[in-house]
C-alpha positions in Angstrom: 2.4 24.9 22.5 2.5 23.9 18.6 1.5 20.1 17.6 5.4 18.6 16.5 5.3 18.1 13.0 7.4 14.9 11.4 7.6 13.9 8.2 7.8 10.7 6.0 10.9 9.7 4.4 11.3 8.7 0.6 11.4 5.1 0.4 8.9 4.7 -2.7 10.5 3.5 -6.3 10.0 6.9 -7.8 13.1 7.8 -5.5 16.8 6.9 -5.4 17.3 5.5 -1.9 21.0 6.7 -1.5 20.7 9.9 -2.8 17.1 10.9 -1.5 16.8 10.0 1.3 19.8 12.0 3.2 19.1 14.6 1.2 15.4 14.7 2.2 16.3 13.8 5.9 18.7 16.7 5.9 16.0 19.1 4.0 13.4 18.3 6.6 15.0 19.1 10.0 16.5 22.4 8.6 12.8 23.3 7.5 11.4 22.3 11.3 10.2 19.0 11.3 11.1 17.3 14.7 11.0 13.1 13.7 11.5 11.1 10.4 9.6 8.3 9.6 9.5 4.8 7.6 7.1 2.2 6.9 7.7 -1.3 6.4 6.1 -3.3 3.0 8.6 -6.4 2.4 7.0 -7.3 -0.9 4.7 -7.4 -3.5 2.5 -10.2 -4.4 2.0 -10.7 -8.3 -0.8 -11.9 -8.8 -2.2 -11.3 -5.5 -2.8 -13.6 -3.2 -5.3 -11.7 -0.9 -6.6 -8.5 -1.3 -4.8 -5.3 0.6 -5.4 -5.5 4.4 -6.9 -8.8 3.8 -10.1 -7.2 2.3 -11.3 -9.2 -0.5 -10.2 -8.3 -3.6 -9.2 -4.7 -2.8 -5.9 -4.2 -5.1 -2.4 -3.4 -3.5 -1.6 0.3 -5.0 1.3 0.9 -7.1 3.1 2.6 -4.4 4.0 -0.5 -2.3 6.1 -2.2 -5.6 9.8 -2.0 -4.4 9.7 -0.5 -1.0 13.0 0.6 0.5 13.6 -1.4 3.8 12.9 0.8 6.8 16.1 0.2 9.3 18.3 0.9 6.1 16.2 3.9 5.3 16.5 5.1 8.9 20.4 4.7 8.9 20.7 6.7 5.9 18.6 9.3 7.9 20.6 8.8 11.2 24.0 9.5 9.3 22.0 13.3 7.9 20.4 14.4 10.5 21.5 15.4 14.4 18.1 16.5 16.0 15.1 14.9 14.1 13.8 11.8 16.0 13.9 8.8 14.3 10.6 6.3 13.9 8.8 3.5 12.3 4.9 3.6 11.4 5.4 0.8 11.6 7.3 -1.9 11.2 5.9 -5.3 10.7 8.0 -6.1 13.9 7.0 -10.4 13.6 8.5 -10.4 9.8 12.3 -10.4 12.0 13.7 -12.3 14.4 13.5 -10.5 17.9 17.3 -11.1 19.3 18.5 -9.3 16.0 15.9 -6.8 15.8 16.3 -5.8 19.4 20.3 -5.4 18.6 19.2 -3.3 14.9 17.1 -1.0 16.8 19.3 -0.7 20.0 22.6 0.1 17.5 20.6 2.9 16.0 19.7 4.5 18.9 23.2 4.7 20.1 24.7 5.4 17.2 22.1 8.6 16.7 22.1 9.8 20.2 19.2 8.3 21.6 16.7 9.2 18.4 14.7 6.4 17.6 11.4 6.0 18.1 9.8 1.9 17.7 6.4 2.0 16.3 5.7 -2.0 15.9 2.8 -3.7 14.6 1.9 -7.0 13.0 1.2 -6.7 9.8 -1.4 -8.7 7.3 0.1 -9.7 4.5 0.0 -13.7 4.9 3.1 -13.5 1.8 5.3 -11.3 3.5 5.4 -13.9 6.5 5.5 -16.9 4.2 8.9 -15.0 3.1 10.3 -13.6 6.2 10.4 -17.4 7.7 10.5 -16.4 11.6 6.8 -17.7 12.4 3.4 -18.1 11.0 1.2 -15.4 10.8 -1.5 -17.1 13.3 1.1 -16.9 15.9 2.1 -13.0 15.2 0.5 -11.6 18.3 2.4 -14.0 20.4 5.5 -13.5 18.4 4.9 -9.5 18.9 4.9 -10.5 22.6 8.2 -11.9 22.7 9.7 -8.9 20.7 8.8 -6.7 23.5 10.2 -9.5 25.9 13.4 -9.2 24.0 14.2 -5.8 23.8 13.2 -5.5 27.2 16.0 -7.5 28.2 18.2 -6.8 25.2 18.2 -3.2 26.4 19.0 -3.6 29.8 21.7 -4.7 31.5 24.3 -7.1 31.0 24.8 -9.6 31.3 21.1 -10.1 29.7 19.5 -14.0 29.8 16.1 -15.1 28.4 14.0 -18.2 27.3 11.3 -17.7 25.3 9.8 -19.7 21.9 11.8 -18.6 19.3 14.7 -17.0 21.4 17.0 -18.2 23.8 19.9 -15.6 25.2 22.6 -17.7 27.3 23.7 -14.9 30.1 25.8 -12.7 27.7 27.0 -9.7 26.9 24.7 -7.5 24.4 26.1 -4.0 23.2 26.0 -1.2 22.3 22.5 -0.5 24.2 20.6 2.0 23.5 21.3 5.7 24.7 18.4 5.9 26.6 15.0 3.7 27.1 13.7 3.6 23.9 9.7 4.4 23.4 7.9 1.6 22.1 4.2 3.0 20.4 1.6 0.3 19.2 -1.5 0.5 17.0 -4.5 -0.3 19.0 -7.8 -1.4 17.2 -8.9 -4.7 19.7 -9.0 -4.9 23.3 -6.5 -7.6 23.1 -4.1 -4.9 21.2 -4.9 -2.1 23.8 -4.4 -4.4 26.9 -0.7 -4.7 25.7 -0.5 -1.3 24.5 -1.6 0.1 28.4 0.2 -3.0 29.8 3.5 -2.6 27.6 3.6 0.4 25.2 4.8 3.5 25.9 2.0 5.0 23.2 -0.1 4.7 20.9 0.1 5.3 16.8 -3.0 5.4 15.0 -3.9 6.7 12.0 -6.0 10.2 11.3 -8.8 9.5 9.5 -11.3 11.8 10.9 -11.4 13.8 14.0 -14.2 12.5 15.6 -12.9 8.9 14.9 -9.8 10.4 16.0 -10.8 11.7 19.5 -13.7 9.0 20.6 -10.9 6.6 19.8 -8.1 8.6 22.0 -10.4 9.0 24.8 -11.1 5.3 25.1 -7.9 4.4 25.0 -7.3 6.5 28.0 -10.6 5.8 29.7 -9.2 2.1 29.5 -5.6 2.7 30.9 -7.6 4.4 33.9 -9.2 1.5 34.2 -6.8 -1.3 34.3 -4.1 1.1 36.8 -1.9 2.6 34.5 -0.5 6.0 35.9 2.0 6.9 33.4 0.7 9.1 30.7 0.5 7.3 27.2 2.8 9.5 24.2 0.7 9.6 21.2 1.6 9.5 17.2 -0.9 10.8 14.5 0.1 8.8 11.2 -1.4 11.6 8.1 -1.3 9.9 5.0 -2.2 13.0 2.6 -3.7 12.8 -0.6 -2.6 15.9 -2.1 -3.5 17.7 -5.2 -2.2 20.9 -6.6 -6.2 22.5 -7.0 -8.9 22.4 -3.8 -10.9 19.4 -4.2 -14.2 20.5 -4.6 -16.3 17.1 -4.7 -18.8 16.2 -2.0 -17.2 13.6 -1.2 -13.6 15.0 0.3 -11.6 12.8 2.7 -10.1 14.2 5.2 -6.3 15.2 3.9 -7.5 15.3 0.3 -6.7 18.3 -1.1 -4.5 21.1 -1.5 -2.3 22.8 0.8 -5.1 24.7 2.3 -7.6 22.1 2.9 -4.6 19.6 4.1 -3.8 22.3 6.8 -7.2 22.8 7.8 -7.9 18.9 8.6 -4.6 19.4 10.3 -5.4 22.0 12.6 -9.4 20.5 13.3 -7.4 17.1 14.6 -4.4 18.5 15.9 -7.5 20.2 18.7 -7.9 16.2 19.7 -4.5 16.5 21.7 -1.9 14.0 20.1 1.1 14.9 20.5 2.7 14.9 17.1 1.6 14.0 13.7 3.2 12.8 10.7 3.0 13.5 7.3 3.5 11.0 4.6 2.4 12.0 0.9 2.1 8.7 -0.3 2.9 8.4 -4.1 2.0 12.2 -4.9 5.8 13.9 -5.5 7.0 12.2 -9.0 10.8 13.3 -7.2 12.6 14.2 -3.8 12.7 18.2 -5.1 8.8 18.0 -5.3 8.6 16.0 -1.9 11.1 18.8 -0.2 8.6 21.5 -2.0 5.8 20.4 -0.8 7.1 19.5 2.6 7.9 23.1 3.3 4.5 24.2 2.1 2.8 22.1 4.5 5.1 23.1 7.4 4.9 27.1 6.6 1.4 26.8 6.1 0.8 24.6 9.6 2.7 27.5 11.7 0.8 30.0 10.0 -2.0 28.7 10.9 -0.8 28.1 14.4 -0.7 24.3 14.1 
């Protein structure tokens, strides 16, 4: 059965949000791609305040100056599309308060017919939770925790009650829910993060960086849900982030998805043999437009078939 092939959606300042990114939504599931994606960045420190991932000194690229916000993005999406799942990779989920992110989430999914997708993670940047106010960034992995709490019981029936730190639901009535359970997919780099992955998540969402990174990391995952009981097979994301360029890079030193079309679809097909299933594509800051972004896009899709990807 072919790998499903999703896509990332224009949120960069090189695009006009309104206009792109229906249009590009739109574009993408009429060319085959089965799920749409979005990233969260809230801001953009100037000067910097710590270094990108919180590595010393290592500068924030252009590309994350003025990044669309990703539940807008999505709607715009929602409202263009009718098949093409609808996901996050991911959003910084402690940067928002869990009651209202639970409802944002759980109105999408009804309002697109059960399409949404939850990647969550919890983020780095110690400015972006200076800004977003709803806890500090020591306390994220907890605050992550009570997110999944939330929607748990956000989702569910009414009338829905809960107590936690930062939220307390009265019994009430919460609508609309979701149509349908909505998957929840978590990085997982720690033991800590893969305990509530196998104990929580319904998948995992790493990123493709190399397929033997790729597949030790995909087996021990699954080695540990054996371990600690789980029975319920884990759904699994590939996140692609592609550094394209219109002639084969020739250099020695070639990353995997650096390239052209050709050598992109070739690291393609070597990790789509791992067993995800699904990856995404996101070019980054290569198209200078949508029109280059829906080019290239159907390149890569044509090109993956072909090569039975």
């Amino acid at each position: 059965m072919a790998t499903r092939l999703g896509l990332s959606l224009p949120q960069t300042r090189q695009y006009d949000i309104g206009r792109d990114v229906p249009d590009v939504a739109r574009v993408a599931e009429e060319i085959g791609y089965e799920s749409l994606w979005v990233f969260e960045r809230a801001l953009f420190p100037e000067p910097a305040t710590q270094g990108l991932y919180n590595v010393p000194n290592l500068p924030w690229p252009d590309a994350y100056r003025g990044v669309a916000e990703p539940l807008v993005t999505l709607t715009l999406a929602a409202a263009a599309t009718r098949r093409a799942r609808l996901g996050t990779s991911v959003l910084v989920a402690p940067l928002h308060g869990p009651f209202q992110l639970a409802r944002t989430l759980g109105t999408l999914d009804a309002a697109s017919g059960g399409r949404v997708v939850a990647g969550l993670g919890t983020g780095w940047s110690l400015d972006e939770y200076a800004a977003a106010g709803v806890a500090p960034f020591e306390e994220r992995g907890q605050v992550l925790d009570e997110i999944l709490d939330v929607c748990h019981a956000v989702w569910g029936p009414d009338p829905v009650s809960y107590e936690g730190r930062l939220t307390k639901i009265a019994s009430a009535v919460v609508a609309p829910k979701p149509a349908r359970p909505i998957p929840i997919l978590l990085p997982a780099f720690s033991k800590k993060a893969m305990t509530r992955l196998v104990e929580r998540g319904d998948g995992w969402m790493p990123v493709a960086m190399g397929v033997d990174q790729l597949a030790t990391q995909w087996q021990q995952l699954r080695d540990f849900a054996a371990e600690r009981g789980r029975t319920e097979p884990l759904r699994s994301v590939g996140r692609i982030n592609l550094q394209y360029t219109a002639k084969a890079y020739d250099g020695t030193d070639r990353r995997p998805f650096q390239g052209n079309i050709d050598q992109i679809v070739t690291d393609l097909a070597a990790h789509a043999e791992v067993g995800l299933d699904e990856f995404f594509l996101d070019f980054v800051d290569a198209p200078r437009d949508a029109e280059e972004l829906k080019d290239l896009a159907a390149e890569v899709y044509s090109a993956a078939r072909a090569a039975g990807v």
